[in-house]
N, C-alpha and C positions, 0 to 999 in steps of 0.2 A: 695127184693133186685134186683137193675137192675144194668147193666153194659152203659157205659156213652164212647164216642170217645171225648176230652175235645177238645177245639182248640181254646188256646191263642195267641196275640201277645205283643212282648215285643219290648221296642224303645232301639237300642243298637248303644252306640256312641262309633266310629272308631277316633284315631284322626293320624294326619301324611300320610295323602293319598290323592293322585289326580286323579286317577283311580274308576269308580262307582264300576266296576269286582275286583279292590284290596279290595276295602272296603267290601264288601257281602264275599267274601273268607275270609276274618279277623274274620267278626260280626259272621259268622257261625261257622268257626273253634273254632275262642274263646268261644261261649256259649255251642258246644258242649264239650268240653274241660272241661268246668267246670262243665257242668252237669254229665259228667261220673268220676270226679274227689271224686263227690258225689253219685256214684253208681245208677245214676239213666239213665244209659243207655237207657232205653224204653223210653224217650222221643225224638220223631222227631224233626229237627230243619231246617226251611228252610227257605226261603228269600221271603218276603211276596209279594203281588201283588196289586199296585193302577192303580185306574181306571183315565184316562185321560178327565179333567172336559168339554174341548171341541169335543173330537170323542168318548170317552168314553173305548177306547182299554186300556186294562192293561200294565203297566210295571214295574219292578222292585221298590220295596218300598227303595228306597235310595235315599239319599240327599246330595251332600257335598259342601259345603263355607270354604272357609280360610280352606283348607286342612283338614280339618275335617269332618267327616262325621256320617250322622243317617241314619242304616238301620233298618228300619222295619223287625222282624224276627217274623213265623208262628211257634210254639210249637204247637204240640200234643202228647197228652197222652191219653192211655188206662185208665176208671177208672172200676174196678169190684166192685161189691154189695155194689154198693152205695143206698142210702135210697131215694133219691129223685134227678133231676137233681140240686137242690140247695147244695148238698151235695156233689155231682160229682164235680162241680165246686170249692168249700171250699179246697176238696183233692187237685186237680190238682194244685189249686193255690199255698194250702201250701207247695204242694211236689216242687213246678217248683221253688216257690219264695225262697224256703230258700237255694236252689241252688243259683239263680243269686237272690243275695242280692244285693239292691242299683239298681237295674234294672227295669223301669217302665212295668208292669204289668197286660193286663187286659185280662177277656173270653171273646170272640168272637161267638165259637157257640159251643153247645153240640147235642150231634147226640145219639140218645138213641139205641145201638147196642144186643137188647132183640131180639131173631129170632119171638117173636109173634108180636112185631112194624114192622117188613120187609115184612110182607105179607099185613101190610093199604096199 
């Protein structure tokens, strides 16, 4: 059994905002909200990072038209004795998604957190 660091993102729609900084204060506050509604506390929730397709520097994952807005949000989760990282990922998803239900969902990377993988 290994231990797994999971690191989703999910596309969360803001709507009623004209501000990029209103909308990521809303998309974060609301997903954390609900995830700890659902006791699932230990999940992080931050405002994800796109890269710029012409200089290639990062900025904020958010988008808004017609007062509406998609921010891109970075979930992580801790996963203990999971069986494989295909299994690491199954957990986090099922624990994250049946939080934010109706919230598009995917893994992004898993980070194998065993002290014998940190000394490759």
């Amino acid at each position: 059994m290994s231990n797994y660091l999971v690191v989703m993102e999910a596309a969360w729609l803001v709507r009623d905002v004209e501000e990029i900084d209103d909308a990521i204060g809303v998309a974060v506050s609301e997903a954390g909200k609900r995830l700890n509604n659902q006791g699932k506390d230990y999940v992080e929730v931050d405002v994800g990072i796109t890269g710029c397709p012409a200089c290639g520097e990062g900025f904020d994952s958010a988008f808004i038209a017609a007062n509406t807005a998609l921010v891109g949000l970075v979930l992580e989760m801790e996963v203990f004795n999971a069986d494989s990282v295909e299994h690491a990922k199954r957990i986090a998803k099922s624990e994250v998604g049946g939080a934010l239900r109706d919230v598009p969902l995917s893994v992004v990377e898993t980070i194998s957190r065993d002290p014998d993988d940190e000394d490759e």
